[in-house]
TIMI-2910 file (N, C-alpha, C, CB; in pm, 1 decimal, decimal comma, always signed):
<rs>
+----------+----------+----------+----------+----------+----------+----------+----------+----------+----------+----------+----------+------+
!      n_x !      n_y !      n_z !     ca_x !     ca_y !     ca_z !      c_x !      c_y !      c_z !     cb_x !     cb_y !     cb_z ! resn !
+----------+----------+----------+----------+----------+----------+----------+----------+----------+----------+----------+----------+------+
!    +84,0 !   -117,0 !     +0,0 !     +0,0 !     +0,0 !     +0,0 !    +89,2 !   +124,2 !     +0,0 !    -95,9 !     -0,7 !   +121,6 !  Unk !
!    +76,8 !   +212,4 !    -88,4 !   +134,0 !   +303,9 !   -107,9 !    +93,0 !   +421,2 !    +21,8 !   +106,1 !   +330,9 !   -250,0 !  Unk !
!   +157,8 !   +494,6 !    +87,3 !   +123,3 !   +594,7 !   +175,3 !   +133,0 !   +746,1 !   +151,7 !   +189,7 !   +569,5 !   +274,1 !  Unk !
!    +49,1 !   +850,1 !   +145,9 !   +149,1 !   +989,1 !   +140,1 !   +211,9 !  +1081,2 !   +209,4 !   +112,8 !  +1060,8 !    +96,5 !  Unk !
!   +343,2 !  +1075,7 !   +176,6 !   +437,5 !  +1124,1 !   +272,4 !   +417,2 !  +1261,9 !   +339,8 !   +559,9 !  +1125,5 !   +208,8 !  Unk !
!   +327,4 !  +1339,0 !   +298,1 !   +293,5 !  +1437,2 !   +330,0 !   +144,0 !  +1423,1 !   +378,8 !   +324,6 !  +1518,7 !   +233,3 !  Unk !
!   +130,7 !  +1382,5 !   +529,5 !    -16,3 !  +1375,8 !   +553,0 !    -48,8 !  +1463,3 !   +643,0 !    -66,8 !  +1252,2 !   +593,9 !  Unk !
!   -178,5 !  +1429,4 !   +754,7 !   -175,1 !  +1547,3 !   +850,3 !    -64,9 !  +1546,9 !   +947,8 !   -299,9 !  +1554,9 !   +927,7 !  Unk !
!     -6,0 !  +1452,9 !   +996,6 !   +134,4 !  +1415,0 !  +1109,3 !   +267,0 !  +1452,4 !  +1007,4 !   +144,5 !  +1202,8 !  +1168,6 !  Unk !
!   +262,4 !  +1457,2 !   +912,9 !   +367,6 !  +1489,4 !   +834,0 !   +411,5 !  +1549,4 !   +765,1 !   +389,0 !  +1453,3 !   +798,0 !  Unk !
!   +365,0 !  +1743,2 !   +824,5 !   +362,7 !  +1811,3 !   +747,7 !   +499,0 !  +1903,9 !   +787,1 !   +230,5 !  +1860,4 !   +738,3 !  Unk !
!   +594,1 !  +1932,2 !   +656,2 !   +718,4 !  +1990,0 !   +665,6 !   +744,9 !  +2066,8 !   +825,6 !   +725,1 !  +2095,7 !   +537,7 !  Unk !
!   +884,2 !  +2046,9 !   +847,4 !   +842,9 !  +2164,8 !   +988,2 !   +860,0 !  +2309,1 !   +958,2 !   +949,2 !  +2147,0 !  +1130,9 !  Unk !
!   +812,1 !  +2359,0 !  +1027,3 !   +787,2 !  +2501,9 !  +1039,8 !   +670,9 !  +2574,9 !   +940,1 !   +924,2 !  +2566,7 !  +1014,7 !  Unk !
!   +618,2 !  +2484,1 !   +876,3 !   +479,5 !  +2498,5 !   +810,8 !   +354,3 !  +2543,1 !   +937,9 !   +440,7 !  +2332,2 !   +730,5 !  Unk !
!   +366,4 !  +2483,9 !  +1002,8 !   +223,9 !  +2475,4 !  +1111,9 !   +188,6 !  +2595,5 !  +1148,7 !   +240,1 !  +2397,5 !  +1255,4 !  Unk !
!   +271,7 !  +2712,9 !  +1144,0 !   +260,8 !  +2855,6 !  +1186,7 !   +198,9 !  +2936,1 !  +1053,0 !   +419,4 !  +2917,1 !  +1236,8 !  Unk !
!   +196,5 !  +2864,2 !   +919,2 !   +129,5 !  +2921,0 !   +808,4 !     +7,4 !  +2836,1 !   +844,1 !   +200,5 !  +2906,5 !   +652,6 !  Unk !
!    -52,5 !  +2708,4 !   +900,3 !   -143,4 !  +2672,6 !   +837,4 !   -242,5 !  +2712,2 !   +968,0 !   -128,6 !  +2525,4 !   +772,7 !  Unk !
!   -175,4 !  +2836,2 !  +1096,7 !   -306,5 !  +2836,1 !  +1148,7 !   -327,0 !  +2954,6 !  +1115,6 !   -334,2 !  +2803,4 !  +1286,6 !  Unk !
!   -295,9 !  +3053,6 !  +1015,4 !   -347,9 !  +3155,2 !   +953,1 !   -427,5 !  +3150,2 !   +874,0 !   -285,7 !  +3210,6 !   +911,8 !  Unk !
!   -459,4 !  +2948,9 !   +801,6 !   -486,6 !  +3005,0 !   +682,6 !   -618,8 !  +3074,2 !   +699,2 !   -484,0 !  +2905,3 !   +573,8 !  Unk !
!   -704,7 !  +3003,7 !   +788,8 !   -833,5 !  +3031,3 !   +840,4 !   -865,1 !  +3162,3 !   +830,9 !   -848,5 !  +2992,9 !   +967,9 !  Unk !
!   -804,3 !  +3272,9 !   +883,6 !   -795,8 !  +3398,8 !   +881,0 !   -739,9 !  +3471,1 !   +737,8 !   -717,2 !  +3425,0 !   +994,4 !  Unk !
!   -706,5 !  +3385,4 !   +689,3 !   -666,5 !  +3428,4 !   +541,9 !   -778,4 !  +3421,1 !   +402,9 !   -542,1 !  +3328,3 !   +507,0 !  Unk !
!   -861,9 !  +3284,0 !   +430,8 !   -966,6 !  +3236,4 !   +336,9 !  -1078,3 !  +3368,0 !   +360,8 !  -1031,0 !  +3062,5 !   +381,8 !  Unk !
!  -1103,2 !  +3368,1 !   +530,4 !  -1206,5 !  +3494,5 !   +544,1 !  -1198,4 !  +3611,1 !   +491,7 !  -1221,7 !  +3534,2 !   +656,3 !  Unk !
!  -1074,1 !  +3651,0 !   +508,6 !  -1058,3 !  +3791,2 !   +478,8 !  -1074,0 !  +3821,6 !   +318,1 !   -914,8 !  +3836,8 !   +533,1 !  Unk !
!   -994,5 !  +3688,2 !   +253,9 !  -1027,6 !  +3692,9 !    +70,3 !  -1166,2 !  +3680,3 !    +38,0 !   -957,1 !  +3560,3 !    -22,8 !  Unk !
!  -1248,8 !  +3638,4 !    +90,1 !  -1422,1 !  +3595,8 !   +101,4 !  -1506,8 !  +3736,5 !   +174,8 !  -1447,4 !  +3426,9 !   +231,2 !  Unk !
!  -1450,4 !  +3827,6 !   +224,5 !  -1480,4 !  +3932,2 !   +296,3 !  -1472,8 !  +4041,3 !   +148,3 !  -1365,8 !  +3955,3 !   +441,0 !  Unk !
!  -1335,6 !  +4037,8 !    +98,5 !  -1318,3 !  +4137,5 !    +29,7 !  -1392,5 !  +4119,5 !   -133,6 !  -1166,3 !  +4157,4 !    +37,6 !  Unk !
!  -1457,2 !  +3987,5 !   -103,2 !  -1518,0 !  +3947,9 !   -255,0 !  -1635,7 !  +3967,3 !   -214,5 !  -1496,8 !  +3796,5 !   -329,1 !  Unk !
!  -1697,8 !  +3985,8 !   -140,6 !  -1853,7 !  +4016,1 !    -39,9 !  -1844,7 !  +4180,4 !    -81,8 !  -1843,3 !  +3977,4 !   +190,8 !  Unk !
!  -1757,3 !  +4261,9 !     -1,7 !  -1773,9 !  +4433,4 !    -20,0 !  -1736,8 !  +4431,7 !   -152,7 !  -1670,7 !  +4548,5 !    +78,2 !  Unk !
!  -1687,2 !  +4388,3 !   -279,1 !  -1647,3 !  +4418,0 !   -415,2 !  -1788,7 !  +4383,6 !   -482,2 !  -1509,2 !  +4325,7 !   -472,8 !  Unk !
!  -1863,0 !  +4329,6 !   -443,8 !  -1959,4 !  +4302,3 !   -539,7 !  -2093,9 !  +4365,2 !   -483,5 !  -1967,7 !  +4146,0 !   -567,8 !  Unk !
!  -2069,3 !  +4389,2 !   -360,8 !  -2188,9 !  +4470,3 !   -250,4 !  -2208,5 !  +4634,0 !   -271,8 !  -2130,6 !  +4455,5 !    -71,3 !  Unk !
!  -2129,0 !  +4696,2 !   -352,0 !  -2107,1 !  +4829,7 !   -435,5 !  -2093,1 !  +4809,7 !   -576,3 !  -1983,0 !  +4905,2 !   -393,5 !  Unk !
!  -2164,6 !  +5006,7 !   -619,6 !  -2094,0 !  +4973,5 !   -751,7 !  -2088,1 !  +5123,9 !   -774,2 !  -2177,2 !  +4868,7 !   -877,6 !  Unk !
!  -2055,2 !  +5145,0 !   -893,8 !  -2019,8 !  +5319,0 !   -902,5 !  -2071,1 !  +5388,3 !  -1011,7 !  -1864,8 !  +5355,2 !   -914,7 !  Unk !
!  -2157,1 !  +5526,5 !   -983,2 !  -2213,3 !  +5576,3 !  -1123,5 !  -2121,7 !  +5650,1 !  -1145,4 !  -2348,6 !  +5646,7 !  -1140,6 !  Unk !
!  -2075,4 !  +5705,3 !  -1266,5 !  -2013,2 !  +5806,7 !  -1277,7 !  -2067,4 !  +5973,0 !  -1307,3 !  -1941,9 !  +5760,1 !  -1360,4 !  Unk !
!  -2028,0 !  +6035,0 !  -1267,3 !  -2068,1 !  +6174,4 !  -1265,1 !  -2165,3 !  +6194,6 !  -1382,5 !  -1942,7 !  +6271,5 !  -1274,6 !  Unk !
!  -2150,6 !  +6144,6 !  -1584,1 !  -2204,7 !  +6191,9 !  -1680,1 !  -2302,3 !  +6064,2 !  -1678,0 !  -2111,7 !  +6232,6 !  -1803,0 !  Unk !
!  -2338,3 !  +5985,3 !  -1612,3 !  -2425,7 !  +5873,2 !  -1612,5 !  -2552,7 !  +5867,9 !  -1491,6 !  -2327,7 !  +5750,7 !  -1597,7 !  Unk !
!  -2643,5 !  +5784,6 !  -1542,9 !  -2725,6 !  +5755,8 !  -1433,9 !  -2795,0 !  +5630,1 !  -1417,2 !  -2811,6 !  +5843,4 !  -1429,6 !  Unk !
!  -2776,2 !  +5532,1 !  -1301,5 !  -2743,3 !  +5347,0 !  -1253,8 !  -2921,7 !  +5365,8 !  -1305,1 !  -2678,1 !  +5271,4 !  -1010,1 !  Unk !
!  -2964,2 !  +5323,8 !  -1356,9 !  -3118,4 !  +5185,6 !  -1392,0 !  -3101,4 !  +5040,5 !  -1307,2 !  -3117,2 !  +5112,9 !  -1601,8 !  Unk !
!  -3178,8 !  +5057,3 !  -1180,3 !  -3135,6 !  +4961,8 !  -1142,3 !  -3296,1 !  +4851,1 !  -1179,5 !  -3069,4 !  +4993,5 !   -983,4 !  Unk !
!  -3243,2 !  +4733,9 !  -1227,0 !  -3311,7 !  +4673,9 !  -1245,6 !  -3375,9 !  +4491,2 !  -1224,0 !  -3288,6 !  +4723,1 !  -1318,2 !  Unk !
!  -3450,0 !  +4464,7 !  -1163,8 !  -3464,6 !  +4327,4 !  -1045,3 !  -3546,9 !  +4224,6 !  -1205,7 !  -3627,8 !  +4375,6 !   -834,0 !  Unk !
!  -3460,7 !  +4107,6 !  -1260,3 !  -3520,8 !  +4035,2 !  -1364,8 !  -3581,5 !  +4099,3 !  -1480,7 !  -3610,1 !  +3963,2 !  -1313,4 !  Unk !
!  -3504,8 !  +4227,5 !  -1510,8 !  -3559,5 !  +4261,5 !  -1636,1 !  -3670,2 !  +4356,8 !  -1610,3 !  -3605,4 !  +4140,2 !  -1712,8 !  Unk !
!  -3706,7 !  +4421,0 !  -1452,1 !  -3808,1 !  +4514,2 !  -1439,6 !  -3762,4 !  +4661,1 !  -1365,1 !  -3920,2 !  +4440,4 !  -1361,2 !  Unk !
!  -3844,1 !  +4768,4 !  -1419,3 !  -3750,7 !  +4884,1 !  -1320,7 !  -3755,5 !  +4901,4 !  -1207,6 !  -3761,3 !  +5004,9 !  -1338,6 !  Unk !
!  -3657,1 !  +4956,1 !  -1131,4 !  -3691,5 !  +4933,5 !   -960,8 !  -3700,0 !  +5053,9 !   -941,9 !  -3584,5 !  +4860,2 !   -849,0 !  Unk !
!  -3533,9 !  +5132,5 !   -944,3 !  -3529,1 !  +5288,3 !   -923,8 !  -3413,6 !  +5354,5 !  -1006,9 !  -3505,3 !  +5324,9 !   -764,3 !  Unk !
!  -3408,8 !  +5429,4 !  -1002,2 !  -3306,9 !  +5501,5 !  -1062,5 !  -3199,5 !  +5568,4 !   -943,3 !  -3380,7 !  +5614,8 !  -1155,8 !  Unk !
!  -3102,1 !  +5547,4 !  -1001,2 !  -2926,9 !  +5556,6 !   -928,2 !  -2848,1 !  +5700,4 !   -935,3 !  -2808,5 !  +5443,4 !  -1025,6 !  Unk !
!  -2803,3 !  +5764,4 !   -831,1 !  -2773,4 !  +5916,6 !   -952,1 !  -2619,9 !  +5863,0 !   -881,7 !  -2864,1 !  +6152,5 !   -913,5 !  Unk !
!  -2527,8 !  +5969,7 !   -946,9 !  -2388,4 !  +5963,2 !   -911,1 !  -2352,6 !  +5930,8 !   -802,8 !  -2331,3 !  +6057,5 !   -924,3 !  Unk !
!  -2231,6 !  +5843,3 !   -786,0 !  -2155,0 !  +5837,5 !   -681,5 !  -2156,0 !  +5684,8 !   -649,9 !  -2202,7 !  +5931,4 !   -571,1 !  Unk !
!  -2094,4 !  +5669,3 !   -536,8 !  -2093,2 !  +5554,2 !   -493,5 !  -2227,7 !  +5489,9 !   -460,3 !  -2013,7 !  +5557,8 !   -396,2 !  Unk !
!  -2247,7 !  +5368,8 !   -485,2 !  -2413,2 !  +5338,9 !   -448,2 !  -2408,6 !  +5196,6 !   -368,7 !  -2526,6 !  +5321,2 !   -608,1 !  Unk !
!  -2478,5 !  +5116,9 !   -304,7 !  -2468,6 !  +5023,2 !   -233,5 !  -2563,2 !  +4925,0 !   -359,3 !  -2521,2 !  +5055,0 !    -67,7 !  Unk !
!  -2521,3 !  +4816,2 !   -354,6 !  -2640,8 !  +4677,6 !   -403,6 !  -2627,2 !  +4600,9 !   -308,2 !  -2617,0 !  +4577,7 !   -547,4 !  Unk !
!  -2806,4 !  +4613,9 !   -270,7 !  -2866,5 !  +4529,3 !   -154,2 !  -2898,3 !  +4395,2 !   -184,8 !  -2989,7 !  +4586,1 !   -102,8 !  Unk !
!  -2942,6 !  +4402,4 !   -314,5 !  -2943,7 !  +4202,4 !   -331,7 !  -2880,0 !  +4188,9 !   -476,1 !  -3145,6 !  +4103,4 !   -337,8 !  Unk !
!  -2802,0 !  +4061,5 !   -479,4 !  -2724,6 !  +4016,2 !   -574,7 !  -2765,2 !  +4045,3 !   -715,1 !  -2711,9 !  +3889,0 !   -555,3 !  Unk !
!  -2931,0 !  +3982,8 !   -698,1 !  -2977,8 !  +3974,4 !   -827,6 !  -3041,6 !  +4100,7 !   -891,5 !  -3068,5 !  +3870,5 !   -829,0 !  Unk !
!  -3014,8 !  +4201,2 !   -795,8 !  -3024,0 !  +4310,0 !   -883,9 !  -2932,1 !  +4343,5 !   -961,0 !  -3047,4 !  +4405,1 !   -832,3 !  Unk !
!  -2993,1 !  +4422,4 !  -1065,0 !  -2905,3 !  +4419,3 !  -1219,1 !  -2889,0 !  +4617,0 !  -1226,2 !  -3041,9 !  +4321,7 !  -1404,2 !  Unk !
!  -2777,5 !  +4689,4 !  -1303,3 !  -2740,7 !  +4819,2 !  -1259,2 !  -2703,9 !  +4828,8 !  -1418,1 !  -2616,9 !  +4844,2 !  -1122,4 !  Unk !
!  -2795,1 !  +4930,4 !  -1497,1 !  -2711,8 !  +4943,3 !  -1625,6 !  -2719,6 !  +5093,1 !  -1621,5 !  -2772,8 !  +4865,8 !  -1774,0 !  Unk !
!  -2598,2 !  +5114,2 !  -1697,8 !  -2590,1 !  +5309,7 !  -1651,3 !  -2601,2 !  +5341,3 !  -1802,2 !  -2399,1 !  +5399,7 !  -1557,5 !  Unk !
!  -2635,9 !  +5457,2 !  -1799,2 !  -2657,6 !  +5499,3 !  -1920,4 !  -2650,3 !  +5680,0 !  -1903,1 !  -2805,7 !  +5428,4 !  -1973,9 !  Unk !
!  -2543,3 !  +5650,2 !  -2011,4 !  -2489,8 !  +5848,0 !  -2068,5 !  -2567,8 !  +5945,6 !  -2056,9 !  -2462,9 !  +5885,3 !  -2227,5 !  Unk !
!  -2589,1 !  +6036,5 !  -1947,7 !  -2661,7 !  +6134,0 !  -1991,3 !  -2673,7 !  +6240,7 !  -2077,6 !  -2674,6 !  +6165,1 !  -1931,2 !  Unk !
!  -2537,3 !  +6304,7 !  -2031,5 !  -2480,9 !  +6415,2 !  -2102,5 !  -2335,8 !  +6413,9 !  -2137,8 !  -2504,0 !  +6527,1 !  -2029,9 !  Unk !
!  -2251,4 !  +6414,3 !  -2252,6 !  -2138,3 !  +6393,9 !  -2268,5 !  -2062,7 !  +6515,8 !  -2248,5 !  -2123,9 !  +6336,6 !  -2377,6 !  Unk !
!  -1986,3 !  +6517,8 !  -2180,3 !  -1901,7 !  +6621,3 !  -2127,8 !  -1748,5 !  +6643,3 !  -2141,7 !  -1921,4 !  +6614,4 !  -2009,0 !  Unk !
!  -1702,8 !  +6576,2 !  -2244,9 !  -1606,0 !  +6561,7 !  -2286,4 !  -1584,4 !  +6664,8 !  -2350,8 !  -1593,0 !  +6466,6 !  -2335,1 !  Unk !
!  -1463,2 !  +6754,3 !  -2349,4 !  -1449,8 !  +6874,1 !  -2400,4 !  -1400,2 !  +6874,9 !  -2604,2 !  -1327,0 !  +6940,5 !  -2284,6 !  Unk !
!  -1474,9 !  +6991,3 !  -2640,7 !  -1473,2 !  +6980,6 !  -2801,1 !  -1354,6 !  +7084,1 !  -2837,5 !  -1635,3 !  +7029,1 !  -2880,9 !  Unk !
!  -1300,0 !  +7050,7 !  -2929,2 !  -1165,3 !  +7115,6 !  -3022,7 !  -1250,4 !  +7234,6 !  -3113,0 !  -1073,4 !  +6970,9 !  -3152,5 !  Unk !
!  -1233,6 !  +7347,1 !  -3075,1 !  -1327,2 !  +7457,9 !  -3148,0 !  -1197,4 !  +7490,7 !  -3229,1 !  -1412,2 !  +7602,6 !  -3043,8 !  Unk !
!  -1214,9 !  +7496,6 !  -3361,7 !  -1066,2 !  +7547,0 !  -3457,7 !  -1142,2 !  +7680,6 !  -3549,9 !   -988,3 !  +7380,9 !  -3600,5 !  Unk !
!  -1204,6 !  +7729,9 !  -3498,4 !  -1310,5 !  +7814,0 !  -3569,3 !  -1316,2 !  +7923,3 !  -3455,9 !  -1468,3 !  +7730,3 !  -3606,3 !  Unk !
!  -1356,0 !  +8064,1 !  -3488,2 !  -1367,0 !  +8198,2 !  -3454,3 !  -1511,3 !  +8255,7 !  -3513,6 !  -1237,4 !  +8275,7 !  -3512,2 !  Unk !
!  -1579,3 !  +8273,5 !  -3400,8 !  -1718,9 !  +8341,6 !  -3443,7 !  -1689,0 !  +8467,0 !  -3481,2 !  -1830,9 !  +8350,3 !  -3333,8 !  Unk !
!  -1726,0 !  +8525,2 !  -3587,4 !  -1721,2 !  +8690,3 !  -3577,2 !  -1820,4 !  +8747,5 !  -3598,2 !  -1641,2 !  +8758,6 !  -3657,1 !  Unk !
!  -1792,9 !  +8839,1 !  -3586,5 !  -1939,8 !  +8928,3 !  -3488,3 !  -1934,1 !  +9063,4 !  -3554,4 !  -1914,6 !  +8959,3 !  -3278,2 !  Unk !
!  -2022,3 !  +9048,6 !  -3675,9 !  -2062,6 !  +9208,9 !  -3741,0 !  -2015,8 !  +9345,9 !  -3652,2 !  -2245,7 !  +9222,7 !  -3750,0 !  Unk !
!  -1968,4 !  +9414,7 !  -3668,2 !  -1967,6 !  +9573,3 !  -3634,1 !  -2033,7 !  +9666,8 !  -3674,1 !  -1875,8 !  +9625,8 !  -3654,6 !  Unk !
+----------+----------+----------+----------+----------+----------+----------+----------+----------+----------+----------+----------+------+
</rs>
């Protein structure tokens, strides 16, 4: 019978001080994937449609916003484009 040399009694030494972190390590990566998906962000020229299976709920204005349940859905859409224009032209103005 084959055995593996690496089991729970046989784990490298000085490992044991990583493996009682890991616990505290899995949470914290599972914490930060919880608040990343628990927000989302409008941007200033946009405004969030938030929407539950394809129906309207409310409307989102700028800034940081919270999502309270997963399956709500957030599509933003352009209000006003504010991106600045290249004027290469001079109005002139009768006298």
């Amino acid at each position: 019978m084959i055995y593996n040399k690496f089991g729970r009694d046989n784990i490298p030494p000085g490992w044991n001080k990583y493996f009682r972190y890991l616990r505290y390590f899995i949470t914290g990566i599972l914490l930060v994937i919880f608040f990343w998906l628990t927000f989302f962000q409008v941007r200033p020229e946009e405004v969030g449609v938030i929407t539950r299976f394809g129906k309207y709920i409310r409307k989102e204005e700028p800034g940081l916003q919270p999502r309270y349940l997963f399956w709500n859905g957030c599509t933003k859409l352009l209000l006003k484009d504010n991106r600045k224009r290249n004027s290469d032209f001079v109005l002139s103005v009768p006298e």
